[in-house]
N, C-alpha and C positions, 0 to 999 in steps of 0.2 A: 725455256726454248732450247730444245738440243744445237740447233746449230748456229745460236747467235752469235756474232761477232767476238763477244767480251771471251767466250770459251775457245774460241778456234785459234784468234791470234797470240795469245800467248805462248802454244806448241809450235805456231809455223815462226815465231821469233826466238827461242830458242832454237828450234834446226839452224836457222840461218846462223846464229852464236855457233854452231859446232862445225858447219861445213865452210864457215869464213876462211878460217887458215888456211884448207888443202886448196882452196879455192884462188884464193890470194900468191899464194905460193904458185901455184900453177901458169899464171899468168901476171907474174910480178910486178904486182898493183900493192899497195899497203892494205894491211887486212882491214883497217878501221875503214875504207872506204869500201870494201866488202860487205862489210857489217854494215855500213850506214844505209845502203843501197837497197841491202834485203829487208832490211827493218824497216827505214822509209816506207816500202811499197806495201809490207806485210801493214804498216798502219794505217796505209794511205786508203787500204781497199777495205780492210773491218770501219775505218770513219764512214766512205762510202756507203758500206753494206747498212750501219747503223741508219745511216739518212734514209737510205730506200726502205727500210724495215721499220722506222719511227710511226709515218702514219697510219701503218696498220696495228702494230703496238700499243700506240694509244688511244686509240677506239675503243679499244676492248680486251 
């Protein structure tokens, strides 16, 4: 499945690993909570996505 979950969130948790620092730096917050923030959400929404996408999945 090209746009399943498992494929997409691993590229949008790495951006967030690369624009953490300018990001953190910009608005002088610690970067780890930068990071925790984008990653949190990038995982929160592929589990999501996984649940909405399971019972059609396993049908068939």
């Amino acid at each position: 499945m090209p746009g399943s979950p498992h494929k997409i969130a691993p590229g949008r948790i790495t951006l967030v690993a690369v624009t953490a620092n300018p990001v953190a730096r910009a608005r002088s917050v610690p970067v780890s909570a930068v990071t925790g923030l984008g990653t949190g959400t990038v995982l929160l929404l592929a589990a999501l996505c996984s649940l909405a996408l399971a019972p059609t999945t396993a049908a068939g």
